[in-house]
N, C-alpha and C positions, 0 to 999 in steps of 0.2 A: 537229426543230422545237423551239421554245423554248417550252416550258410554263408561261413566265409571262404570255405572250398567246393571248388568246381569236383565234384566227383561225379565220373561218366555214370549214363542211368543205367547200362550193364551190370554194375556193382552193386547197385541198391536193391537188388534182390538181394544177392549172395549175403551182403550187409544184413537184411533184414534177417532169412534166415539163421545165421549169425546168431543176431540175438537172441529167435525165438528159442533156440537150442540152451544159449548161455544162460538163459531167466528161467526155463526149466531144469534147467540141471543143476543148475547151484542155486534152486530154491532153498536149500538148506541151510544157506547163507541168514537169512531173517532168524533162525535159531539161535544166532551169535550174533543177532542184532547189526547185519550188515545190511544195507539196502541198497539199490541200483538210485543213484544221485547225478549220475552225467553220462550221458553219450556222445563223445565224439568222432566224427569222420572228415577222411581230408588223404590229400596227397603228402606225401614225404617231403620236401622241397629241396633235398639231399639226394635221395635215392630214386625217387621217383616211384614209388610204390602207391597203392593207395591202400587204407586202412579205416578201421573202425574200431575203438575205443569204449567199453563199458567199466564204468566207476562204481565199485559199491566200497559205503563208506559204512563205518560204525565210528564211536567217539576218537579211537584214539588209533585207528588201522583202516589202511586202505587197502582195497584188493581193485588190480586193474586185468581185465581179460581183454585182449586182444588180435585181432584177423590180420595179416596183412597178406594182400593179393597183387596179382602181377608184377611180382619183384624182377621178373627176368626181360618185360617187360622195360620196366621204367629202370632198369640197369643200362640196357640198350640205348636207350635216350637219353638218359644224364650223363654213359662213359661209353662214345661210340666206337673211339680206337681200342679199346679194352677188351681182347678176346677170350680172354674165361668171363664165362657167364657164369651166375649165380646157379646152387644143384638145386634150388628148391624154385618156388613160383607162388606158393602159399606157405602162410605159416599162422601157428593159433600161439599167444605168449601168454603167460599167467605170471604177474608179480605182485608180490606184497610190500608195502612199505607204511614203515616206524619210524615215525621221528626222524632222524639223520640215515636210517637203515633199513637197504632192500633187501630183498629175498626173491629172484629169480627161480620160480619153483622150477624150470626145467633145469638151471646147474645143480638144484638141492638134489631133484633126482638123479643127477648125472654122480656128484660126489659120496650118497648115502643109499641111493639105491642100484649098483653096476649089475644086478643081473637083470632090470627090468630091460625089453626088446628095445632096439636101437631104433626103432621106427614108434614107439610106444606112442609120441607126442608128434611126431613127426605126419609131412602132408607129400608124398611121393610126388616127383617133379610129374608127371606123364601121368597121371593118375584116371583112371576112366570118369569116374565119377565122384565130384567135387564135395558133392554134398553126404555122399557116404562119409568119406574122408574126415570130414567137417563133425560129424556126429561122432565116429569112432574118438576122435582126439578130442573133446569138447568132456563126452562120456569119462575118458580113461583119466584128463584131468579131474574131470569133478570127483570120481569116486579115490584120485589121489588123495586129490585135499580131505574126505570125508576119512580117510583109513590114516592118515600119517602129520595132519597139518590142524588136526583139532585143538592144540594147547597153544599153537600161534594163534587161530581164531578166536581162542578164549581168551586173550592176550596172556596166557601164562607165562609164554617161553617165547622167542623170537629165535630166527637163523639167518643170519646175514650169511649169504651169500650172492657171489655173483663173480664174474672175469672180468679181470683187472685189465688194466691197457696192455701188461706184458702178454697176457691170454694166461692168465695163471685162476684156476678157481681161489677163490678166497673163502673160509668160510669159517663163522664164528657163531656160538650157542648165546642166545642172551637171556638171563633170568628177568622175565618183566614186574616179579616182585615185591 
């Protein structure tokens, strides 16, 4: 954990679990010579959320998995005149980055894959239990990456994608060559 943020000790469970989920399930990672190289946790100091961060790196590709929890929370506190609250309260993000170029796996799924479930990646605001949640989405990622994001971990091919400040998905094929 990063000990230059205060995160509540409620969190450092959920955090921990987190990981043990994210190091077993993309154990598959070290096949493409990616390793886990950094964990970070900490609050938002924007949004108020708090978060955890796992870095796995190989020579020339980073893949970043990340939790963030109590957004609806730390929305209340940072914008208290502000009456829509955020729909979600947790969320897991997976992104790739090359050089000058990301790849947001959840818009790649949004742009190349439209029939996968709207909840696929997704962590229901009200949800009973956190840690099922946690596992389902953690899982349905990893076996993403393992079925459709193999030639980017190889570094064969790259996908930049991601939403732009208009909200427009952006997305481009890169031959890595």
């Amino acid at each position: 954990m990063d000990d230059r943020f205060n995160v509540p000790i409620c969190f450092h469970q959920r955090f921990l679990y987190f990981k043990e989920l994210v190091v077993e399930k993309f154990s598959f990672l070290e096949q493409f010579s990616y390793f886990l190289q950094d964990e970070v946790s900490g609050q938002d100091e924007t949004l108020g959320d708090f978060y955890t961060k796992l870095i796995f790196r190989n020579t020339a590709v980073t893949v970043e998995i990340a939790f963030l929890t109590d957004i609806v929370e730390g929305h209340k506190s940072r914008f208290p005149q502000v009456e829509r609250l955020p729909k979600i309260d947790s969320l897991v993000t997976c992104s790739i980055l090359r050089d000058s170029h990301l790849l947001i796996v959840s818009c790649y799924m949004e742009k190349l894959f439209p029939q996968l479930p709207e909840d696929y990646v997704s962590i229901p605001l009200h949800s009973t239990s956190l840690e099922f949640e946690l596992k389902r989405v953690v899982n349905n990622y990893s076996d993403f990456f393992r079925l459709n994001l193999t030639p980017v971990l190889n570094n064969d091919l790259f996908y930049e994608c991601y939403t732009d400040r208009d909200y427009e998905l952006v997305f481009n094929e890169i031959d890595c060559k």
